[in-house]
PQR file of N, CA, C, O and H, with PARSE charges and radii, in Angstrom:
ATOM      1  N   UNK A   1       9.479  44.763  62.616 -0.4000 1.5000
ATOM      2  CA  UNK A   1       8.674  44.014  61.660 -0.0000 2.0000
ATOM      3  C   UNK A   1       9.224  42.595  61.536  0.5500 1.7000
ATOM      4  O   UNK A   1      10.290  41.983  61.606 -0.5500 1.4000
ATOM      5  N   UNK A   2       8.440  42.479  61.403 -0.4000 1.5000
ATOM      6  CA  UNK A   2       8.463  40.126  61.355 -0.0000 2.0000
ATOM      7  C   UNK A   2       9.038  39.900  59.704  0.5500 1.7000
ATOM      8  O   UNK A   2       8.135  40.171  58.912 -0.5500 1.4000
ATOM      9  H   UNK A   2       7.574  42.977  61.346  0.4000 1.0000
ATOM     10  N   UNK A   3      10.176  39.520  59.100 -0.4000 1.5000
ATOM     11  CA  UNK A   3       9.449  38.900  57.783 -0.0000 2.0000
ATOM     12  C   UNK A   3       8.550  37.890  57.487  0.5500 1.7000
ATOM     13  O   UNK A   3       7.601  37.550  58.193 -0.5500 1.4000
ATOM     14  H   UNK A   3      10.909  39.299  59.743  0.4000 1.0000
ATOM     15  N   UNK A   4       8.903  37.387  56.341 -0.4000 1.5000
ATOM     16  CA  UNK A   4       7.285  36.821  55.820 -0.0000 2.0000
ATOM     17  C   UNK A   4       7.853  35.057  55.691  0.5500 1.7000
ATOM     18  O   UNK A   4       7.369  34.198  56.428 -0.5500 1.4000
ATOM     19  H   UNK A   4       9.674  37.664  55.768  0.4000 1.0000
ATOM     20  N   UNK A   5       8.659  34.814  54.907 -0.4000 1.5000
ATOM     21  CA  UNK A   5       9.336  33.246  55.202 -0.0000 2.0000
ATOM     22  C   UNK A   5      10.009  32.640  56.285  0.5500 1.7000
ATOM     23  O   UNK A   5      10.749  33.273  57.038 -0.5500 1.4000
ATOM     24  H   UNK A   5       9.052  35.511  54.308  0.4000 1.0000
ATOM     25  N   UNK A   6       9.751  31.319  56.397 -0.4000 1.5000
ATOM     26  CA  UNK A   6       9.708  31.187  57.754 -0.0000 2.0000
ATOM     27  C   UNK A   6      12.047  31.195  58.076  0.5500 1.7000
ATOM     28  O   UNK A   6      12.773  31.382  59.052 -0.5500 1.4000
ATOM     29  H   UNK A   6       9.150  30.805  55.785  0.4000 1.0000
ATOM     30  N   UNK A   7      12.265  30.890  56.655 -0.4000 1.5000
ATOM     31  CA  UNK A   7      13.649  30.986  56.820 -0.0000 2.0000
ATOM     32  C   UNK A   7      14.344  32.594  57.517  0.5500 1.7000
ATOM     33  O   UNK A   7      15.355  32.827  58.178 -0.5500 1.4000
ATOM     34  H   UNK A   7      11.675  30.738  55.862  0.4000 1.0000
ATOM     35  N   UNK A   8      13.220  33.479  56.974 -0.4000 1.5000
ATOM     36  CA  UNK A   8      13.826  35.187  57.309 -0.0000 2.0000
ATOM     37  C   UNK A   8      13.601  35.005  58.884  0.5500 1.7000
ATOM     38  O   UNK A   8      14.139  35.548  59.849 -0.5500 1.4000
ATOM     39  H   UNK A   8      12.399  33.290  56.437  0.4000 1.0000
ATOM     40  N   UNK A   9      12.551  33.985  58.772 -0.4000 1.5000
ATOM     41  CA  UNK A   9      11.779  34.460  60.640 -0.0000 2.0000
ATOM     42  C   UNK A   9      12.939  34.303  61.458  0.5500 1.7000
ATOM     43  O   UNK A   9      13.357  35.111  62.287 -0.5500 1.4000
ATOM     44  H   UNK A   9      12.113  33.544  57.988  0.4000 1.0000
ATOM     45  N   UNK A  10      13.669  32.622  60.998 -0.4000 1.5000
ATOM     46  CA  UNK A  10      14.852  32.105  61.734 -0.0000 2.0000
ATOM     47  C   UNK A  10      16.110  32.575  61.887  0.5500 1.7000
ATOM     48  O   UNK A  10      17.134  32.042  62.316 -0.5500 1.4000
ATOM     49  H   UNK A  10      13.329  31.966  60.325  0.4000 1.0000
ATOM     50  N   UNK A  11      15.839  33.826  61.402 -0.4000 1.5000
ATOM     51  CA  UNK A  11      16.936  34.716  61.909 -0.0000 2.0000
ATOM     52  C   UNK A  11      16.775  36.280  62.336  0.5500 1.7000
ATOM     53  O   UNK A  11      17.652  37.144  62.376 -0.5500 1.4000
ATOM     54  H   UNK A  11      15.007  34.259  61.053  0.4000 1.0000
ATOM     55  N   UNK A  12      15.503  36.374  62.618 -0.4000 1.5000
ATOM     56  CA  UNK A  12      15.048  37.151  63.182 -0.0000 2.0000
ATOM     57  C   UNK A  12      15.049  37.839  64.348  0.5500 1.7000
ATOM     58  O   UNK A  12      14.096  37.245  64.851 -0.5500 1.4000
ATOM     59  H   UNK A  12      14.791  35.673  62.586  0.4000 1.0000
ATOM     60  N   UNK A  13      15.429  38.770  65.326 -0.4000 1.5000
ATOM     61  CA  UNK A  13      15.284  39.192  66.494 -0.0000 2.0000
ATOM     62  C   UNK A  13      16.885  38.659  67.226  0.5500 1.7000
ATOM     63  O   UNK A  13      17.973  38.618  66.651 -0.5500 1.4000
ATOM     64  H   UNK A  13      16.203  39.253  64.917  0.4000 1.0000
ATOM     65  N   UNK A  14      16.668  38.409  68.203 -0.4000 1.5000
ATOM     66  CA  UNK A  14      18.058  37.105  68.970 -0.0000 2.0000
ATOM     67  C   UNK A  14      17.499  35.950  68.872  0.5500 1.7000
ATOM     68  O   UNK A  14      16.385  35.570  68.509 -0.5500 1.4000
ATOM     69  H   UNK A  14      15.784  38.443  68.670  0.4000 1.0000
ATOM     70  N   UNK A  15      18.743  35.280  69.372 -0.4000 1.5000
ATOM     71  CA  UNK A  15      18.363  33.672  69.347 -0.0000 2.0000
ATOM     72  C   UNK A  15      18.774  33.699  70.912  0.5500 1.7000
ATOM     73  O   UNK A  15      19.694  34.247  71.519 -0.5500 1.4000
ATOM     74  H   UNK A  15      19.648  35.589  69.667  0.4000 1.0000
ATOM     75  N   UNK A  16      17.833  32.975  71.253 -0.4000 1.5000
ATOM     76  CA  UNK A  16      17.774  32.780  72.898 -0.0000 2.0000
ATOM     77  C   UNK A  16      18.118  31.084  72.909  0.5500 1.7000
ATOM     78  O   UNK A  16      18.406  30.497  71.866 -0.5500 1.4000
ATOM     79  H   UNK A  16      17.086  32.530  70.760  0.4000 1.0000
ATOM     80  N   UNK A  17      18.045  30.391  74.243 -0.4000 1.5000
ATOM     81  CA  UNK A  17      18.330  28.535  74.414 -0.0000 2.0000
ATOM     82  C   UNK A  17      16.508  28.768  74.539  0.5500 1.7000
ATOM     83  O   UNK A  17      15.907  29.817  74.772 -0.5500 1.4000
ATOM     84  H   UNK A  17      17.811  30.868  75.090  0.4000 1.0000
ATOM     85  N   UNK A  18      15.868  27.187  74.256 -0.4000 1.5000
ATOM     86  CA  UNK A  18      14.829  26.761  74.421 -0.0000 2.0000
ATOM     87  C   UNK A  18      14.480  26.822  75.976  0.5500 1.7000
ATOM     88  O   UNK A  18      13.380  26.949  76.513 -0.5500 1.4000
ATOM     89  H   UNK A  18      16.356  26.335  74.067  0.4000 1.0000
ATOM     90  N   UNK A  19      15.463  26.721  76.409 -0.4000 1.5000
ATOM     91  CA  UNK A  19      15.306  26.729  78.553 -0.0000 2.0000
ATOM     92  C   UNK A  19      14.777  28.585  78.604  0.5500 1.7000
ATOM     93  O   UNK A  19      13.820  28.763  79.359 -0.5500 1.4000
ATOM     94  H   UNK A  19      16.357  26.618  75.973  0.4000 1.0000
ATOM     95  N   UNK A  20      15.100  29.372  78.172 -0.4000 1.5000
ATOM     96  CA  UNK A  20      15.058  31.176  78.063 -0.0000 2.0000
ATOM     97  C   UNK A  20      13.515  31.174  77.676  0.5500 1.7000
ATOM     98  O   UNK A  20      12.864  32.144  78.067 -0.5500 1.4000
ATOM     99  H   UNK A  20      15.877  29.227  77.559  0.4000 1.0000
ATOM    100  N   UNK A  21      12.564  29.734  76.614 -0.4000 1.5000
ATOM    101  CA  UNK A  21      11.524  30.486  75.972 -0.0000 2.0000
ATOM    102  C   UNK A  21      10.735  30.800  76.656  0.5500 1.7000
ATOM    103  O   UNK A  21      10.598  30.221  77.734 -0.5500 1.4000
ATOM    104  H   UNK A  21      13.093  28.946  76.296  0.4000 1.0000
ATOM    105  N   UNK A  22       9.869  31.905  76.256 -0.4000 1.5000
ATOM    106  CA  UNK A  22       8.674  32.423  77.253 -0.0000 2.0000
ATOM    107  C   UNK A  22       7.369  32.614  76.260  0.5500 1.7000
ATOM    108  O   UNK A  22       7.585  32.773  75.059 -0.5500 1.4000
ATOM    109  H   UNK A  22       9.980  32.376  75.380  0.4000 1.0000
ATOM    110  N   UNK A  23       6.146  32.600  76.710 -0.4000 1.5000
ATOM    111  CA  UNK A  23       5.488  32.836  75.611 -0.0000 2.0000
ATOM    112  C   UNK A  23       5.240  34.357  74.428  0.5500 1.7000
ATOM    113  O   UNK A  23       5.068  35.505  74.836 -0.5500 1.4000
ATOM    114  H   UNK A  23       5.971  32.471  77.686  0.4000 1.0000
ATOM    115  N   UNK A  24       5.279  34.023  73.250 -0.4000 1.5000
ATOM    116  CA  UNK A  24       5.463  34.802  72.520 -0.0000 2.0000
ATOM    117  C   UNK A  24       6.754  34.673  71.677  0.5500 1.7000
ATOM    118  O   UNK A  24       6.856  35.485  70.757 -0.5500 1.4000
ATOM    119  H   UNK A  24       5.420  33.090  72.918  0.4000 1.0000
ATOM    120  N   UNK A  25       7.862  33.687  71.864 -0.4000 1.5000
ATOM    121  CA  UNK A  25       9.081  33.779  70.942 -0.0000 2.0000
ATOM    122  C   UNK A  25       9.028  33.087  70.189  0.5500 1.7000
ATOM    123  O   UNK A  25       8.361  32.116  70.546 -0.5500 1.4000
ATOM    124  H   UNK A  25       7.779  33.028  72.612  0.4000 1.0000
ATOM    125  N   UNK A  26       9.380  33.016  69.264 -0.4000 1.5000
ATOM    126  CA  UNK A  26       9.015  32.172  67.719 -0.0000 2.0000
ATOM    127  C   UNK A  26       9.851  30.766  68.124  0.5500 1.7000
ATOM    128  O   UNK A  26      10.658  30.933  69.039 -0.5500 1.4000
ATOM    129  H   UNK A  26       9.922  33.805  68.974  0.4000 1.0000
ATOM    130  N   UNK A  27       9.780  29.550  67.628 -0.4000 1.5000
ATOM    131  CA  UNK A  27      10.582  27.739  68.091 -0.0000 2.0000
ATOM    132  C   UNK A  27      10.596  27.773  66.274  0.5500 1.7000
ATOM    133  O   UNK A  27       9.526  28.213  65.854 -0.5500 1.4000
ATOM    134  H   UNK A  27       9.125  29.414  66.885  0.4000 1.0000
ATOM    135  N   UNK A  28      11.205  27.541  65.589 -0.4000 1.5000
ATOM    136  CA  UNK A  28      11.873  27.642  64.691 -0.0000 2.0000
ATOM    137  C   UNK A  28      12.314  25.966  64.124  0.5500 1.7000
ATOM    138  O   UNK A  28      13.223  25.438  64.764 -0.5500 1.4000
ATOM    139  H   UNK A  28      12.075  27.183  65.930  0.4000 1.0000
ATOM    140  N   UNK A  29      11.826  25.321  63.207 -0.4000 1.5000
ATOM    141  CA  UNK A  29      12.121  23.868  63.213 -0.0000 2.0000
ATOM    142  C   UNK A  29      12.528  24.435  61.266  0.5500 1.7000
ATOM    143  O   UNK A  29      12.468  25.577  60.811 -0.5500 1.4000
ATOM    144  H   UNK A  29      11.088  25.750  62.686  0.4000 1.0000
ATOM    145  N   UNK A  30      12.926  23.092  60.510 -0.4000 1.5000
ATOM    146  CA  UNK A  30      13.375  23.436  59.315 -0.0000 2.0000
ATOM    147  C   UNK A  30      12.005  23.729  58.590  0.5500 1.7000
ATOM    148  O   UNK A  30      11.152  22.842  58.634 -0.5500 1.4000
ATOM    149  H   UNK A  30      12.975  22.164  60.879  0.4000 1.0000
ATOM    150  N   UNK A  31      11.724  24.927  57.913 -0.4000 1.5000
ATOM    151  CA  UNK A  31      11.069  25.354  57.021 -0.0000 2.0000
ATOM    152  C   UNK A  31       9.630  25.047  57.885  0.5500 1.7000
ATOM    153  O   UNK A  31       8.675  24.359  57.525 -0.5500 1.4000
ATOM    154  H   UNK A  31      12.416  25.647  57.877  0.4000 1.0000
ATOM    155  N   UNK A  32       9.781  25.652  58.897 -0.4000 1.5000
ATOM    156  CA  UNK A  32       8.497  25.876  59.666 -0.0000 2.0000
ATOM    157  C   UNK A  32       8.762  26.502  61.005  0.5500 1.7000
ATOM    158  O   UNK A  32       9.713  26.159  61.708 -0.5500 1.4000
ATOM    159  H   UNK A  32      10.557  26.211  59.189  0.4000 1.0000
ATOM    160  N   UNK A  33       7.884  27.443  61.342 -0.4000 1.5000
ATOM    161  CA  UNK A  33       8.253  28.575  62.880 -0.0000 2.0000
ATOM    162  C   UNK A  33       6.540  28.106  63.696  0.5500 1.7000
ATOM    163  O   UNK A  33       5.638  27.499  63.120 -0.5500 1.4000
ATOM    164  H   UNK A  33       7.112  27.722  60.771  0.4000 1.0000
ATOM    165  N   UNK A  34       6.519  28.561  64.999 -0.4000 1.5000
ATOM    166  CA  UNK A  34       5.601  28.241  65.673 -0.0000 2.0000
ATOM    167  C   UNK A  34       5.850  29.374  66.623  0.5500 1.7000
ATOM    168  O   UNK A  34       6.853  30.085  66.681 -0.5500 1.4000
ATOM    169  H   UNK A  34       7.252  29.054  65.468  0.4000 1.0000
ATOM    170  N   UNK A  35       4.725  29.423  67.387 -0.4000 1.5000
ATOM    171  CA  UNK A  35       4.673  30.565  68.246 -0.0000 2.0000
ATOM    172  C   UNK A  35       4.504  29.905  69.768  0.5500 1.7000
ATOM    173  O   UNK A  35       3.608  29.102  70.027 -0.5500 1.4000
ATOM    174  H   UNK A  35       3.910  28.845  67.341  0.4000 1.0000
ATOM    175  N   UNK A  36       5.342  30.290  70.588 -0.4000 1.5000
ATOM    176  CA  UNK A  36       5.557  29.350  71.886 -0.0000 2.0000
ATOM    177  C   UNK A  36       4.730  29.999  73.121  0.5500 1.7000
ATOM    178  O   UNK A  36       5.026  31.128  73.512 -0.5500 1.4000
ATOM    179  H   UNK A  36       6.070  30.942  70.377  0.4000 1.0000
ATOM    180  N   UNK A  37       3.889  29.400  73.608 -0.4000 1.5000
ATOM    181  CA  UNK A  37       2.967  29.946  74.425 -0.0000 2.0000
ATOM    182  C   UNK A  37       2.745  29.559  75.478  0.5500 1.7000
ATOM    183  O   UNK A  37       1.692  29.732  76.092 -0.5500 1.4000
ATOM    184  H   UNK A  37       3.648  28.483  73.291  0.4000 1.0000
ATOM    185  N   UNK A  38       4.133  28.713  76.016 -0.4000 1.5000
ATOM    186  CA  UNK A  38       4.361  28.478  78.089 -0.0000 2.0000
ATOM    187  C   UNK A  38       4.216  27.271  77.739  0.5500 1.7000
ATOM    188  O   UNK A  38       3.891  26.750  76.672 -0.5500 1.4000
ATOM    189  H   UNK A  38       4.988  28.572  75.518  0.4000 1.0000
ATOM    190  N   UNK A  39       4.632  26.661  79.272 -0.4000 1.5000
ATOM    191  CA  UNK A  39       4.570  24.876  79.712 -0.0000 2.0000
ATOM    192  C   UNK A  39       5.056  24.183  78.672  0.5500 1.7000
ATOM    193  O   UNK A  39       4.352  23.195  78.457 -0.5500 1.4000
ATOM    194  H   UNK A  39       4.896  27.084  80.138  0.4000 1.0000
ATOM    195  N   UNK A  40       6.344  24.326  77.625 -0.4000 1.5000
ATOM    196  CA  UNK A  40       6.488  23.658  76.821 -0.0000 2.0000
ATOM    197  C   UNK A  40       5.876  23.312  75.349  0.5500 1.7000
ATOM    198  O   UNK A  40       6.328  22.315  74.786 -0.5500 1.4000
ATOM    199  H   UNK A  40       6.915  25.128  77.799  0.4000 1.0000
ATOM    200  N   UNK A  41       5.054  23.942  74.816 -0.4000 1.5000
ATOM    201  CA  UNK A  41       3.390  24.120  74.416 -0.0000 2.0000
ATOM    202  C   UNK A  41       3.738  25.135  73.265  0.5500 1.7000
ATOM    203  O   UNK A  41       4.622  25.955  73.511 -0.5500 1.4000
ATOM    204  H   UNK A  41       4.686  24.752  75.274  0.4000 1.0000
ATOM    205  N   UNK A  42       3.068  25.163  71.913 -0.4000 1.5000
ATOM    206  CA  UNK A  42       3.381  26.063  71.151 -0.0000 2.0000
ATOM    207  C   UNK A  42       1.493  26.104  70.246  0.5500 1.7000
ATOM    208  O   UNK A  42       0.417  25.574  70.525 -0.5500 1.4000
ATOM    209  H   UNK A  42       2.350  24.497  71.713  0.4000 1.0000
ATOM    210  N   UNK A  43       1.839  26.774  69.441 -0.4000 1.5000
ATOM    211  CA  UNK A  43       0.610  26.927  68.061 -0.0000 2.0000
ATOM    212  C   UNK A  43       1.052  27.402  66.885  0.5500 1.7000
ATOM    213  O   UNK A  43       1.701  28.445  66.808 -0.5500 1.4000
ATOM    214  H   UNK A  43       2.713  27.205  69.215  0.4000 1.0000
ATOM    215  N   UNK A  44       0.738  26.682  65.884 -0.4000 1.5000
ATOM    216  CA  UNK A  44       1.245  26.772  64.439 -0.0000 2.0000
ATOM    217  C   UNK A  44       0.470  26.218  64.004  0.5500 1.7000
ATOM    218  O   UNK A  44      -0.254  25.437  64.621 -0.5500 1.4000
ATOM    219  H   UNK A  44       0.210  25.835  65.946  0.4000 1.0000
ATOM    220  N   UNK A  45       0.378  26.590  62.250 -0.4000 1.5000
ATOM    221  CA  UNK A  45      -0.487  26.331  60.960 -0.0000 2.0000
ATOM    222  C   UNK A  45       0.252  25.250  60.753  0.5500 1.7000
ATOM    223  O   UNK A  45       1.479  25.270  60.651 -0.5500 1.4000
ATOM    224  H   UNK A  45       0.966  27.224  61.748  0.4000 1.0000
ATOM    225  N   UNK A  46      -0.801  23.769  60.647 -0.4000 1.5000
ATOM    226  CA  UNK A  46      -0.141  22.758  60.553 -0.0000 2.0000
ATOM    227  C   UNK A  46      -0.240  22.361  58.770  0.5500 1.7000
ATOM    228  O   UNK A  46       0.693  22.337  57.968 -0.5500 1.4000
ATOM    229  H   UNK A  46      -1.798  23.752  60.730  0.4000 1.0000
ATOM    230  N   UNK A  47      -1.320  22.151  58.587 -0.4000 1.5000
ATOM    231  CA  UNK A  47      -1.855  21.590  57.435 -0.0000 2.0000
ATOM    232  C   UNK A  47      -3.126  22.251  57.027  0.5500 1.7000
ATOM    233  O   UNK A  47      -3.881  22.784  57.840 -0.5500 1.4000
ATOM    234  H   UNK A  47      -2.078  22.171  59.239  0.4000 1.0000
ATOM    235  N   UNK A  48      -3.328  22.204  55.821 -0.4000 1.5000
ATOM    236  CA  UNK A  48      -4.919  22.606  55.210 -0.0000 2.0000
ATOM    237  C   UNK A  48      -6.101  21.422  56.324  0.5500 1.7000
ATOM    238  O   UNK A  48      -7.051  21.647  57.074 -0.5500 1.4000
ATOM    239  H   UNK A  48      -2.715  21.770  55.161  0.4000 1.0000
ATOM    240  N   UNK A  49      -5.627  20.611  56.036 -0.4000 1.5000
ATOM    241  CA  UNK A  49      -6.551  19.443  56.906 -0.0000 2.0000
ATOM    242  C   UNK A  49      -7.027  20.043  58.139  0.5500 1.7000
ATOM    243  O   UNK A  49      -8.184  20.412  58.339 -0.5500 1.4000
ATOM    244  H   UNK A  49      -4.856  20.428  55.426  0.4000 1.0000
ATOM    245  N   UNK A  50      -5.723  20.138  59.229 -0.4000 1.5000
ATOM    246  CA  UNK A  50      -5.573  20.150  60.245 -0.0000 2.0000
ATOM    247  C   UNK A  50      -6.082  21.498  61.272  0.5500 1.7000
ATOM    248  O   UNK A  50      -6.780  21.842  62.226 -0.5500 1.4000
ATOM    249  H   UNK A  50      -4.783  19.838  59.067  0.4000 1.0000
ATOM    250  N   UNK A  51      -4.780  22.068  59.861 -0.4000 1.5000
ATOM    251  CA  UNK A  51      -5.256  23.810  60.765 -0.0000 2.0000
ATOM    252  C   UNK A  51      -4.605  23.985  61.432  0.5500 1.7000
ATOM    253  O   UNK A  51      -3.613  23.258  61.480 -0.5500 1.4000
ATOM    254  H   UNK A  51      -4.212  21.788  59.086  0.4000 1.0000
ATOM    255  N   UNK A  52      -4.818  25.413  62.657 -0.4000 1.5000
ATOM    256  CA  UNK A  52      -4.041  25.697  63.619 -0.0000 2.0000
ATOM    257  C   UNK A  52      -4.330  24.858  64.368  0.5500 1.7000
ATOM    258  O   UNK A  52      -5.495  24.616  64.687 -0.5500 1.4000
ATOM    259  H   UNK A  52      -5.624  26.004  62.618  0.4000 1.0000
ATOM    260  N   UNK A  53      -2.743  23.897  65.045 -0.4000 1.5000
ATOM    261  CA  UNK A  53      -2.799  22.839  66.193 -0.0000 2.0000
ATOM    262  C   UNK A  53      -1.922  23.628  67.337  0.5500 1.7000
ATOM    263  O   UNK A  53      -1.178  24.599  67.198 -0.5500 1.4000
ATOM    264  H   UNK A  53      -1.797  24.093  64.786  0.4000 1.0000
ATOM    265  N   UNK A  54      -2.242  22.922  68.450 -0.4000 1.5000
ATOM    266  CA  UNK A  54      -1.354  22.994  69.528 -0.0000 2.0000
ATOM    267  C   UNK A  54      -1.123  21.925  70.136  0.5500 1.7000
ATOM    268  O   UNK A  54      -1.801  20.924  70.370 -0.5500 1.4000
ATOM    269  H   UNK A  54      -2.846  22.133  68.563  0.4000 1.0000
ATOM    270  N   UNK A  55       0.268  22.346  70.451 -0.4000 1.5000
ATOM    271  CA  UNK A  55       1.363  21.057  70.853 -0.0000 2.0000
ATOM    272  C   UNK A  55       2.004  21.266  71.365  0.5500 1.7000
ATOM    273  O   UNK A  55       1.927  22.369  71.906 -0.5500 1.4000
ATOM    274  H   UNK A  55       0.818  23.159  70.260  0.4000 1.0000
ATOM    275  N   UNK A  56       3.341  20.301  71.681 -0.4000 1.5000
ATOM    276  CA  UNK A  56       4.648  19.798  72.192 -0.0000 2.0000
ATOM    277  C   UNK A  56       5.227  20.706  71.422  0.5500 1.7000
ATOM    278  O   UNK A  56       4.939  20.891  70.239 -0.5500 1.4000
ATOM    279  H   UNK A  56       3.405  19.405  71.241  0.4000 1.0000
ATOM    280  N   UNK A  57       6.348  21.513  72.265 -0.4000 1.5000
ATOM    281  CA  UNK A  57       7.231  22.545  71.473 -0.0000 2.0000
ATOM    282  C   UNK A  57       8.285  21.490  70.822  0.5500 1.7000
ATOM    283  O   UNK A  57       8.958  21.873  69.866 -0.5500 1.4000
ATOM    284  H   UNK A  57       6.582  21.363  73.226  0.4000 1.0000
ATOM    285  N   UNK A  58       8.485  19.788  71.467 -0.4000 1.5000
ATOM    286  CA  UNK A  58       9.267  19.527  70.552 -0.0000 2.0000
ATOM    287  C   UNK A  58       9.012  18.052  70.110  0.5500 1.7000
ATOM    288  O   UNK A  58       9.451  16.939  70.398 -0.5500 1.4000
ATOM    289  H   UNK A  58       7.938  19.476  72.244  0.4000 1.0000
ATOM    290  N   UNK A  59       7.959  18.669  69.150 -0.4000 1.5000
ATOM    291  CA  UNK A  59       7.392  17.024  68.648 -0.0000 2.0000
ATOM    292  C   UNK A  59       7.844  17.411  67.197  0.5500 1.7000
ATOM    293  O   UNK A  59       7.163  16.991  66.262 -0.5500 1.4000
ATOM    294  H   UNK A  59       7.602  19.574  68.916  0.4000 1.0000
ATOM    295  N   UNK A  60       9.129  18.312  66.907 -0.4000 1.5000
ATOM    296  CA  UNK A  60      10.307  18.174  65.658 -0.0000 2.0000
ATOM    297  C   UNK A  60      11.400  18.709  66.648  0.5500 1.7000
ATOM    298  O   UNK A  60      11.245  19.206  67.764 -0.5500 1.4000
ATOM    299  H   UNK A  60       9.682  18.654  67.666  0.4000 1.0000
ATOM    300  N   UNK A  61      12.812  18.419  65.772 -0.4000 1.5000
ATOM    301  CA  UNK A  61      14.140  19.228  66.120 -0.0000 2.0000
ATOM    302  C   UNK A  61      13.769  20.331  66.141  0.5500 1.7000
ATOM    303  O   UNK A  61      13.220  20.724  65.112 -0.5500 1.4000
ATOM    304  H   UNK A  61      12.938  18.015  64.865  0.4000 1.0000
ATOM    305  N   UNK A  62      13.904  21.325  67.326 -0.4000 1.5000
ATOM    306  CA  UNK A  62      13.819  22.637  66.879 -0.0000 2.0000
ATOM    307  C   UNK A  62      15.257  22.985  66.638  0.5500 1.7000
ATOM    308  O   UNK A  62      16.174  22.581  67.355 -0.5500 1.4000
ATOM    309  H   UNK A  62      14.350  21.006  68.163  0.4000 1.0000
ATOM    310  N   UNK A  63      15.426  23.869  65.436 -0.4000 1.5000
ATOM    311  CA  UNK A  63      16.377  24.815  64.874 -0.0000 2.0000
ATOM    312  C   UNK A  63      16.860  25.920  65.366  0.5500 1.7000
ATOM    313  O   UNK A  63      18.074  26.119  65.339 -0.5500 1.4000
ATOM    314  H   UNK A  63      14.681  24.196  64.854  0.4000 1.0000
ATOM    315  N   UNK A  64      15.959  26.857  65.917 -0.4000 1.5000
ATOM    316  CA  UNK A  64      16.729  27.892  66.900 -0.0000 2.0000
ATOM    317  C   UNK A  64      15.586  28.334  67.528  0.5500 1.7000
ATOM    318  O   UNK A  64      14.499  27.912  67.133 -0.5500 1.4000
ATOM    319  H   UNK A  64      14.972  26.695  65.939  0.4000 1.0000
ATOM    320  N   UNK A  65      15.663  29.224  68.569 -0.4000 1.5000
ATOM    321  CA  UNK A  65      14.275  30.075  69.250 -0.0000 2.0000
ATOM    322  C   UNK A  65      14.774  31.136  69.283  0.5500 1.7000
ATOM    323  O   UNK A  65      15.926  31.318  69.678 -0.5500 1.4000
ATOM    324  H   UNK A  65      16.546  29.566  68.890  0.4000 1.0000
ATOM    325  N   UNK A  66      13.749  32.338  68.738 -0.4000 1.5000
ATOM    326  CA  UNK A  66      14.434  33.552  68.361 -0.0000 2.0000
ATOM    327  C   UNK A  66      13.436  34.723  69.095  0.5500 1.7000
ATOM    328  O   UNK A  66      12.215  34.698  68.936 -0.5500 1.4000
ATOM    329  H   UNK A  66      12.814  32.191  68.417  0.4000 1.0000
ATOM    330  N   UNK A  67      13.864  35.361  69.606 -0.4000 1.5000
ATOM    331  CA  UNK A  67      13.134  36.524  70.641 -0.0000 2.0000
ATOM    332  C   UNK A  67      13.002  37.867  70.165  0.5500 1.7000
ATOM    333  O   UNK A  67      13.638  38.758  70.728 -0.5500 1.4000
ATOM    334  H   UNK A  67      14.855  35.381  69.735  0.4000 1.0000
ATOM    335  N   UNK A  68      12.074  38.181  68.966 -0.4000 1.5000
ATOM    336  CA  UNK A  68      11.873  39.491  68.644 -0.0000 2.0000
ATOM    337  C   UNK A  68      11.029  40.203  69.587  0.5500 1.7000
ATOM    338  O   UNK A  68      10.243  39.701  70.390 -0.5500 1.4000
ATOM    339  H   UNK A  68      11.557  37.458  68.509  0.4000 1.0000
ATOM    340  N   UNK A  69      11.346  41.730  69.349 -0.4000 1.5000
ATOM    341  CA  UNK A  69      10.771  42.567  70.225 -0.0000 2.0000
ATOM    342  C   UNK A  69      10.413  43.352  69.448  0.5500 1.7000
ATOM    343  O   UNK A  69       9.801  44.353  69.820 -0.5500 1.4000
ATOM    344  H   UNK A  69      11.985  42.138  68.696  0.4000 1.0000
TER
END
């Protein structure tokens, strides 16, 4: 089971290097997680505005990448 804040997420499962991600492992930035889905490339709830975007896995610091199973 996943928790529910994105702080529980960031310690969730292992922590793998960003070079290891594959799609499906959570990219983990401060007080926000994203779901990494190949070529560098992720999807996350950005804003009410915005919505779900997709992007640059590192258009923030990422914090850790964590590989639940």
């Amino acid at each position: 089971s996943l928790p529910r804040t994105s702080g529980a997420q960031a310690g969730a499962g292992r922590g793998i290097s960003y070079a290891e991600a594959q799609p499906g492992d959570l990219i983990c930035y401060p007080g926000h997680v994203a779901i990494y889905v190949g070529g560098g490339r992720i999807i996350h709830a950005s804003t009410p505005s915005t919505g779900i975007c997709y992007g640059s896995a590192t258009y923030r610091t990422i914090s850790t990448v964590r590989r639940v199973l």
